[in-house]
C-alpha positions as CSV (number, residue, x, y, z in Angstrom):
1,X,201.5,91.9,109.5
2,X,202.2,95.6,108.5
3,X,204.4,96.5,106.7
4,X,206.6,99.7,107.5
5,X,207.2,102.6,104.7
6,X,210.0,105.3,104.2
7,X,207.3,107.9,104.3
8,X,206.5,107.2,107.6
9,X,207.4,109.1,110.9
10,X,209.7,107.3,113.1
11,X,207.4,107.1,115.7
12,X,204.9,105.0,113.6
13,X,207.4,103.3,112.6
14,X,208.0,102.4,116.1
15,X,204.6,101.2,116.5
16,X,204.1,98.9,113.5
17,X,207.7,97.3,114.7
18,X,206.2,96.6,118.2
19,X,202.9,95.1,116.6
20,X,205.1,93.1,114.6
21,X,207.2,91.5,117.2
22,X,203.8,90.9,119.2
23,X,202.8,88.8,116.5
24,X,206.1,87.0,116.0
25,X,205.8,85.5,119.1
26,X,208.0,88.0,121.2
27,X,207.0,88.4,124.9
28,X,205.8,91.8,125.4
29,X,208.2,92.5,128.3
30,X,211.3,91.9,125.9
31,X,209.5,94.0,123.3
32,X,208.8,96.9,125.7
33,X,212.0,96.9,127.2
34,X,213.8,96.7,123.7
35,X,211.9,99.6,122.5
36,X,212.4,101.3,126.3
37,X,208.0,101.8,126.1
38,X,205.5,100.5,128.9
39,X,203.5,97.7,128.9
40,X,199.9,100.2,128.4
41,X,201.8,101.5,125.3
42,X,202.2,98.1,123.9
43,X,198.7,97.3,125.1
44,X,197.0,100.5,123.3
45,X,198.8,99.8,120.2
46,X,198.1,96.0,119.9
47,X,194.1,96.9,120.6
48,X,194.2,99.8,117.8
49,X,195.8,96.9,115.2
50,X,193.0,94.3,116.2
51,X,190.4,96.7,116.2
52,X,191.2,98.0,112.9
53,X,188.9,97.7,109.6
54,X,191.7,96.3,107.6
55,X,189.4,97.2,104.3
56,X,189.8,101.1,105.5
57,X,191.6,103.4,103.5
58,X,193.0,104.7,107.2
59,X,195.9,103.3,109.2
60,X,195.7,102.2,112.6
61,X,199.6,103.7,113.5
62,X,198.7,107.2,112.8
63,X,197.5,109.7,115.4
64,X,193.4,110.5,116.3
65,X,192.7,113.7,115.7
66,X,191.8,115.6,118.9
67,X,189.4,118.0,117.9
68,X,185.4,117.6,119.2
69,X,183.7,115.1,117.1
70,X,180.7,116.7,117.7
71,X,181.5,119.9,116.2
72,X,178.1,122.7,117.7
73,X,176.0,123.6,115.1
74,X,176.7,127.7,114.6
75,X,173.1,129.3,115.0
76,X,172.7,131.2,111.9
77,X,171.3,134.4,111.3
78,X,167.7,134.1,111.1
79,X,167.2,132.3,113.9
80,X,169.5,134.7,116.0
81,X,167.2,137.5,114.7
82,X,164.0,135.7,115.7
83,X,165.6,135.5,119.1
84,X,166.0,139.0,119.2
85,X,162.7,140.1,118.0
86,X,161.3,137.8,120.5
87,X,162.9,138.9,123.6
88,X,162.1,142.8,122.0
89,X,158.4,142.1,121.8
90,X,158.2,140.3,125.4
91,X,160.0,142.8,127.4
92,X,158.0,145.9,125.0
93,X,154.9,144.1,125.7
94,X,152.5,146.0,123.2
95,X,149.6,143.2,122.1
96,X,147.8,140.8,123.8
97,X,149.4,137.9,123.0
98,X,152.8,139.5,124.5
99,X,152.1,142.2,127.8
100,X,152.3,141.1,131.0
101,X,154.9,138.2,129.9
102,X,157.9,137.1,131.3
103,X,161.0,137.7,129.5
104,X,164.2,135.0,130.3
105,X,165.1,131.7,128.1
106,X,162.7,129.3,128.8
107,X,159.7,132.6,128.0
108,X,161.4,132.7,124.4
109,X,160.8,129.1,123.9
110,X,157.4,129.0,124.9
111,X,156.4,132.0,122.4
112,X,158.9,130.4,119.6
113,X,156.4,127.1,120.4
114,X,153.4,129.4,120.0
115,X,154.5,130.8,116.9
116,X,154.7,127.6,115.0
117,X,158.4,126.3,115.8
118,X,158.9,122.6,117.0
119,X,161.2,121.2,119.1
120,X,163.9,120.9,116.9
121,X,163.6,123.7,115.1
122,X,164.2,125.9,118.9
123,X,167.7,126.9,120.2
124,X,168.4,125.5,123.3
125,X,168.4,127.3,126.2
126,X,172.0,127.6,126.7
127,X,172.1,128.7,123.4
128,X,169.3,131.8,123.7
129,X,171.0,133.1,126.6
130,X,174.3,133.3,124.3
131,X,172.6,135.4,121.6
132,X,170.9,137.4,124.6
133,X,174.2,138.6,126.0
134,X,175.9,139.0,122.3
135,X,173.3,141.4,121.7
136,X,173.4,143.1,125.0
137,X,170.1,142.5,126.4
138,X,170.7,141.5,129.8
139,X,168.7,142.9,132.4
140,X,169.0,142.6,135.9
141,X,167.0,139.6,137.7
142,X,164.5,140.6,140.0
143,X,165.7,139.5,143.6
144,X,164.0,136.0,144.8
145,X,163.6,134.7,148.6
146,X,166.2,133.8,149.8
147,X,166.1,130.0,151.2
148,X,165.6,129.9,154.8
149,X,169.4,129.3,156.8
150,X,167.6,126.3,158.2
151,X,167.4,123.8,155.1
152,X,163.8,124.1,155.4
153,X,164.2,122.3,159.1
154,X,160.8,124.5,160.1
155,X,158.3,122.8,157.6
156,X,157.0,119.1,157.2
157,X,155.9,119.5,153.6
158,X,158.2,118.3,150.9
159,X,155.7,118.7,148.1
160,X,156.5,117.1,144.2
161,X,153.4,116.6,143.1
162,X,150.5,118.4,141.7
163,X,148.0,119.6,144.3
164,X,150.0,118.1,147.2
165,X,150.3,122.0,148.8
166,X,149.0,125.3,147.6
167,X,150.0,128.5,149.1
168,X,147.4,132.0,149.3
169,X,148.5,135.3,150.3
170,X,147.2,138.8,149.5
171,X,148.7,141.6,147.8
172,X,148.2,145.2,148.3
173,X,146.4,146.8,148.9
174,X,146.8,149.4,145.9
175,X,144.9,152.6,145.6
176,X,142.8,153.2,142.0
177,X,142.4,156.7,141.5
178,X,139.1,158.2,140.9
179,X,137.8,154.2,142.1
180,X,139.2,153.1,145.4
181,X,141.1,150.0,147.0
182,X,141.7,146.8,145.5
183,X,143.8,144.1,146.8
184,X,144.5,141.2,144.7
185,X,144.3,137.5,146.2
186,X,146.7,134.8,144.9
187,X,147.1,131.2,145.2
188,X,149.9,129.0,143.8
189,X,150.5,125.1,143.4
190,X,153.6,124.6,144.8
191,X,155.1,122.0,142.8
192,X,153.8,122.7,139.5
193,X,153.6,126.3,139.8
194,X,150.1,126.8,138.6
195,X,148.2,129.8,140.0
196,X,144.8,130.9,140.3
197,X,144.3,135.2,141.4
198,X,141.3,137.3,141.9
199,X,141.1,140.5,142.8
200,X,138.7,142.2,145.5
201,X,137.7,145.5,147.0
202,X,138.8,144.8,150.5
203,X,140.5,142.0,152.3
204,X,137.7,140.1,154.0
205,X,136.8,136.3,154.8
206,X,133.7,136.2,152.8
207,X,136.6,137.3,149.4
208,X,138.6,134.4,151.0
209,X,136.0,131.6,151.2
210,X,134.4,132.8,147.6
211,X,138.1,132.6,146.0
212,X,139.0,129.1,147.3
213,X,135.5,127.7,146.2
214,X,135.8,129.1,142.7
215,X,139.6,128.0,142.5
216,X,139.0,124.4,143.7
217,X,135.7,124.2,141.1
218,X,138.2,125.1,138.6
219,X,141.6,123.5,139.8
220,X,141.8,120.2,142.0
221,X,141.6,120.2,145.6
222,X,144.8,120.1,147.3
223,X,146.2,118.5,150.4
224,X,147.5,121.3,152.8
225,X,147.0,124.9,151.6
226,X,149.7,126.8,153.3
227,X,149.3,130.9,154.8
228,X,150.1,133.5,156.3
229,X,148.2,134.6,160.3
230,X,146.2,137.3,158.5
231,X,142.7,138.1,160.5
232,X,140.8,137.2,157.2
233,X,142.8,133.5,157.5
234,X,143.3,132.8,161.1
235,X,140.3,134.7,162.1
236,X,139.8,135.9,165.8
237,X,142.9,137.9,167.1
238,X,141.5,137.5,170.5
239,X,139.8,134.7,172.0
240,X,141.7,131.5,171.7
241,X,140.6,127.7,170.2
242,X,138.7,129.5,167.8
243,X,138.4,128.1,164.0
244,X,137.9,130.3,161.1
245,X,135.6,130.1,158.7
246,X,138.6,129.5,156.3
247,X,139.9,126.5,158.5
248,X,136.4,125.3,158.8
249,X,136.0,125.0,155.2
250,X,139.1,123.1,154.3
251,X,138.5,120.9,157.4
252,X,135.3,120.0,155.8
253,X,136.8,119.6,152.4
254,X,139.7,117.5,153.1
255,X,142.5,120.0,153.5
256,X,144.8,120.3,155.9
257,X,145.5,124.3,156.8
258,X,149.2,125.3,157.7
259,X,149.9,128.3,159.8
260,X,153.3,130.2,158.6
261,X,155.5,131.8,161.4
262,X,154.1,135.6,162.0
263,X,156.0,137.8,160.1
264,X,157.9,135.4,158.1
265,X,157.1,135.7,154.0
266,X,160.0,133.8,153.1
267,X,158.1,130.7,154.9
268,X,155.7,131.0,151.5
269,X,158.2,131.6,148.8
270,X,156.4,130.2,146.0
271,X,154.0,132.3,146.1
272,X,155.8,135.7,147.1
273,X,157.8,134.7,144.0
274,X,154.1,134.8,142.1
275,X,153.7,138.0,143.9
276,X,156.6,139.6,142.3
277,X,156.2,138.6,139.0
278,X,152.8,139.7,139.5
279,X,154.1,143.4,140.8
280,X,157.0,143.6,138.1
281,X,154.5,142.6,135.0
282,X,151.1,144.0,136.0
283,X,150.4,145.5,139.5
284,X,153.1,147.9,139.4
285,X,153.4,149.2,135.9
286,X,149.2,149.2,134.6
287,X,146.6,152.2,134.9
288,X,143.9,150.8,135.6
289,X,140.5,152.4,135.8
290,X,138.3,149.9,137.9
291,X,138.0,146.6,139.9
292,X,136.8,144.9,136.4
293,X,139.3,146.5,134.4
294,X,142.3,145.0,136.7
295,X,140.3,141.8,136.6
296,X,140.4,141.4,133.1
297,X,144.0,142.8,132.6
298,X,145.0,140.0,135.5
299,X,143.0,137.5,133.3
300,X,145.8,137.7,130.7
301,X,148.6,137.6,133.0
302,X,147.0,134.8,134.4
303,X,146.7,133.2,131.1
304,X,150.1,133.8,130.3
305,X,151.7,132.6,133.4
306,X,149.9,129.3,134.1
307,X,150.7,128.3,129.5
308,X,154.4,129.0,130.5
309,X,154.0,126.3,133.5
310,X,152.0,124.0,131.5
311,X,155.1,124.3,128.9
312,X,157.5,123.6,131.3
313,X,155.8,120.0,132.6
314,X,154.3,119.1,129.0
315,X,156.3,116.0,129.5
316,X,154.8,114.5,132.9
317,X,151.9,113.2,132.4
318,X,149.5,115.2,135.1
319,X,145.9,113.4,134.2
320,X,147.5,110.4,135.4
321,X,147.8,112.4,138.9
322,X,144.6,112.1,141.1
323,X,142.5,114.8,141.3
324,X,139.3,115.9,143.3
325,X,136.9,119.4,142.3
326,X,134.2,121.1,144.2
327,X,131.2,120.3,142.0
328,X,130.0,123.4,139.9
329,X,126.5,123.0,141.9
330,X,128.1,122.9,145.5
331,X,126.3,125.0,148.1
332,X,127.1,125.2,151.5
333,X,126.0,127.7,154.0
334,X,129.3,129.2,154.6
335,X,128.0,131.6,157.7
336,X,127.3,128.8,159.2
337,X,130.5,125.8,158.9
338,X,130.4,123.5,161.2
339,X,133.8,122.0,162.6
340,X,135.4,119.0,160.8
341,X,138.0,116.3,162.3
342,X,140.7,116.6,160.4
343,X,144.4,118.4,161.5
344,X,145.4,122.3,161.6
345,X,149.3,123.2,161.6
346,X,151.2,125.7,162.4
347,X,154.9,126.7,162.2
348,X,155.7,128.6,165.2
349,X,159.2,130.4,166.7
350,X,159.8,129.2,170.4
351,X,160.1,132.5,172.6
352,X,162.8,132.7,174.9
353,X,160.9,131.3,177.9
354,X,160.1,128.3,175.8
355,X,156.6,128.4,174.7
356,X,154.9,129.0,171.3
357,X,151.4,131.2,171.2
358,X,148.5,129.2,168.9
359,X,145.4,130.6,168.5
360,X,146.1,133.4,170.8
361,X,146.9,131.0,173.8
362,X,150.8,129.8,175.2
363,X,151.7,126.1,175.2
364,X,155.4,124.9,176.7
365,X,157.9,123.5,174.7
366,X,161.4,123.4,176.5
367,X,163.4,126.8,176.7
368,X,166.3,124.1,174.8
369,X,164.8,125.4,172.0
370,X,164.0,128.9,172.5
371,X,164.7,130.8,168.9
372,X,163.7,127.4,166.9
373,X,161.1,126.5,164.8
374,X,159.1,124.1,165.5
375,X,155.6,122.3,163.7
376,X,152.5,122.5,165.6
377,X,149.1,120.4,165.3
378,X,146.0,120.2,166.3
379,X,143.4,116.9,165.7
380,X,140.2,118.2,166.3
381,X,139.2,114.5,166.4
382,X,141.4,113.2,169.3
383,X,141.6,117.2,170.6
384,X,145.6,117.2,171.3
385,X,147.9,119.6,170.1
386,X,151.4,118.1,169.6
387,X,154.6,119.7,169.0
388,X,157.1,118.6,166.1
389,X,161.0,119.4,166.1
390,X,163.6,118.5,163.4
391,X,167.4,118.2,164.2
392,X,170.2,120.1,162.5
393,X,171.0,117.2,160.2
394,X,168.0,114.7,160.9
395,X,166.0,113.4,158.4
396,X,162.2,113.4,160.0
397,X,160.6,115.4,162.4
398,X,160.6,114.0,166.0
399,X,157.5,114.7,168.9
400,X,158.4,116.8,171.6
401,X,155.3,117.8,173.4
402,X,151.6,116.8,173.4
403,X,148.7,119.2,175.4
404,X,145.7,118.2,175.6
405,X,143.2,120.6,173.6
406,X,139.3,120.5,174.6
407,X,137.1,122.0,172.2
408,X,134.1,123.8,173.2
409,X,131.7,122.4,170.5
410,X,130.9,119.3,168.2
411,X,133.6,118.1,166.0
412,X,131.6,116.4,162.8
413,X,133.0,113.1,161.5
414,X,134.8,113.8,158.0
415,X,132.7,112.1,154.7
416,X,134.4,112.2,151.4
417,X,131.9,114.2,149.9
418,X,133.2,114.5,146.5
């Protein structure tokens, strides 16, 4: 039982008296009532007796200190400094190891990780963006997509894993003086962020079909590769039913090809976010002499970009993800691809008399939904094309309209080929 002391306030005094009569015997409502205190007093005091170490030098009756137990470690002066130097030699961007480099938080980390620092040893992210501002370094964000008013009602594709959609798109073109024009072709993992880019003298199929072979030899094969209606995509501008060369090949390899709405970049905003960083850190600010000097100087960017994204996901564990790669020795005779089954989609704006145009030819919908989006595909094997619409608010996708689609040729039977 405790015993109460002159030096104490009259307040603890209070509450060693009320612990007391608890343990006398009293009932806590005439203790309570006697001492004009509620019951959860009572309660919280009795608890903080019991729970005591009666071997500690403390006492249970006094008040807690309020103050953060976990007081933040200050981040002294060195490693604000390193911070500083960092961010001064990303955004100045005068050796290899630092030009065409991003320059926010989590880019300080990654370099602080390449120049030897653990983990532990790294400021938090919060943390770098405090010593950023403190030192006035701010600079204004480049402007992003914006997300689509629709929640993203127009697409089918929730990608989260590795490979599950790429998205391609070209950019430029730019003129070189004294060489020409060069456009630079880019394509984009969607969940991971991983990108593969090449640049070429001219915006042509045969650049297109050379790019995606070298980037699935290199990178894995993915499920849908997503783009915009450009002739060297979608091919023939004209006639209608007819398949690229572009579709042709991912038919034959697996992949499903997705159509963006015409004239509608923010549809692709992975990889028009690529394309900006690209602008901001290379195409936009480098002199560059020739096709293999922009080549080489995109090389690093490249580098540095896809080391960044591989720092980000170090902890999930992406060889456990599956992964198929055109074999080093593929050939095909890519004049000459024939037409796979498989599915080709498109994302397509009803007009107001309630069709959508596919392939340069008109198929109804219902004029209901004139101004939405809808998804659009078509089975070469079965040869339908059927229409997809999402409610505002609905969770899946529901079928609104199947055509018949004849095809005016042989559709091969799809082999796993690798």
């Amino acid at each position: 039982m405790a015993k109460p002391d002159e030096s104490y306030t009259e307040v603890e005094h209070e509450r060693i008296d009320a612990v007391n009569q608890y343990q006398r015997g009293e009932r806590p409502s005439k203790i309570c009532k006697s001492l004009g205190r509620s019951r959860v007093w009572l309660r919280k005091w009795i608890r903080r007796y019991d729970d005591f170490d009666k071997s500690s030098k403390r006492e249970w009756f006094r008040d807690e200190s309020r103050a953060p137990k976990n007081v933040r470690r200050k981040t002294d002066s060195e490693m604000e400094q390193l911070v500083v130097n960092v961010r001064k030699s990303l955004m100045e961007g005068k050796t290899k190891d630092t030009k065409y480099r991003c320059i926010g938080a989590d880019e300080i980390q990654f370099r602080m990780h390449e120049l030897g620092y653990s983990e532990n040893e790294t400021p938090s992210l919060s943390t770098i963006k405090r010593i950023i501002k403190k030192n006035g370094m701010v600079v204004q964000k480049r402007k992003r997509y914006i997300k689509c008013k629709s929640k993203k009602r127009y697409t089918l594709l929730n990608p989260t894993e590795a490979n599950d959609v790429h998205q391609m798109d070209f950019v430029g073109p730019r003129h070189i003086k004294g060489y020409g024009v060069i456009s630079s072709l880019h394509l984009i993992d969607v969940a991971f962020n991983r990108a593969y880019a090449k640049q070429y003298a001219g915006r042509s199929m045969d650049n297109v079909i050379e790019f995606l072979i070298g980037c699935w030899a290199e990178n894995a094969i993915p499920n849908y590769l997503q783009m915009d209606n450009g002739a060297y995509f979608i091919g023939d501008l004209i006639h209608s039913r007819h398949f690229s060369r572009v579709v042709r090949l991912c038919l034959y390899l697996g992949v499903e090809p997705v159509f963006i709405a015409p004239r509608k970049p923010w549809m692709n905003g992975a990889i028009e976010d690529f394309n900006g960083e690209f602008g901001d850190k290379l195409w936009e600010r480098g002199q560059f002499r020739d096709l293999e000097h922009l080549r080489r100087e995109a090389k690093i960017f490249l580098e540095h970009h896809n080391n960044r994204q591989d720092w980000k996901c170090r902890k999930i564990n992406r060889e456990a993800i599956p992964q198929r790669r055109i074999p080093w020795d593929f050939e095909i005779d890519t004049n000459n691809l024939p037409l796979t089954e498989g599915e080709v989609h498109f994302i397509r704006q009803v007009k107001e008399n309630g069709t959508i145009s596919v392939l340069n030819e008109d198929f109804s919908v219902d004029k209901s939904l004139a101004h939405e989006y809808v998804w659009v595909t078509i089975d070469t094997k079965h040869e339908q094309l059927m229409i997809y619409y999402r409610e505002k608010n609905a969770e899946a996708a529901g079928l609104v309209k199947v055509h018949e689609y004849r095809i005016d040729e042989d559709v091969k039977e799809f082999k796993v080929v690798f």
